[in-house]
C-alpha positions, 0 to 999 in steps of 0.5 A: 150567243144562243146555243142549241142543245138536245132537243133543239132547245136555244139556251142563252149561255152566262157566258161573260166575253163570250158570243155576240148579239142574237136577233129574237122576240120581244114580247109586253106580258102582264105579271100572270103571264111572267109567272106563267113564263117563269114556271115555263123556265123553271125560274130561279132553278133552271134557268134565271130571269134578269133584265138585260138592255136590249136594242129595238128598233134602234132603241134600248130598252130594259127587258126580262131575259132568261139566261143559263148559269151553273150549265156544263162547260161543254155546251159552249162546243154546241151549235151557236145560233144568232137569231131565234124563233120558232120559224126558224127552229120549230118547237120540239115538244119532246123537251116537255116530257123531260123538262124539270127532269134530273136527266136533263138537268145532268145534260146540262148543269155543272152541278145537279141535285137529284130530288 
């Protein structure tokens, strides 16, 4: 299940047993755009990319997901979502200037290491 956080970010919680299937986008990129997407992400740091089955179409296939891991027990209270886009959740470009941030860190993560 999705999460929507401060700054109506969706976060797909690791959160084993817990949530059920979300509707979003699949998307073919070459290996520029996946380190582009996992500098986006803050990937291995923030959030982690793992391949995960997922069903297209009545088909399952291997995909890149980023899910949250080590994040604060209490953002499984947040607003759970079942589907994403930004059609459906617009874009906050407020996010940007607190992304790689300690204070989002410390919003989200059991344990943040200030830098």
């Amino acid at each position: 299940t999705l999460y929507i956080i401060q700054f109506h970010i969706p976060m797909l919680l690791e959160a084993p047993g817990i949530g059920s299937q979300i509707i979003g986008e699949v998307w073919r990129v070459d290996y520029k755009k996946l380190q582009h997407l996992d500098e986006l992400e803050e990937h291995p740091n923030f959030y982690t990319r793992k391949k995960e089955s997922v069903q297209v179409n009545g088909c399952f296939m291997e995909c890149w997901v980023y899910t949250m891991h080590d994040f604060k027990d209490e953002l499984l209270e947040n607003k759970k979502i079942n589907e994403y886009s930004s059609n459906i959740i617009p874009y906050n470009s407020a996010y940007l200037k607190e992304k790689g941030s300690f204070e989002l860190k410390k919003i989200v993560k059991k344990v943040a290491d200030e830098k």
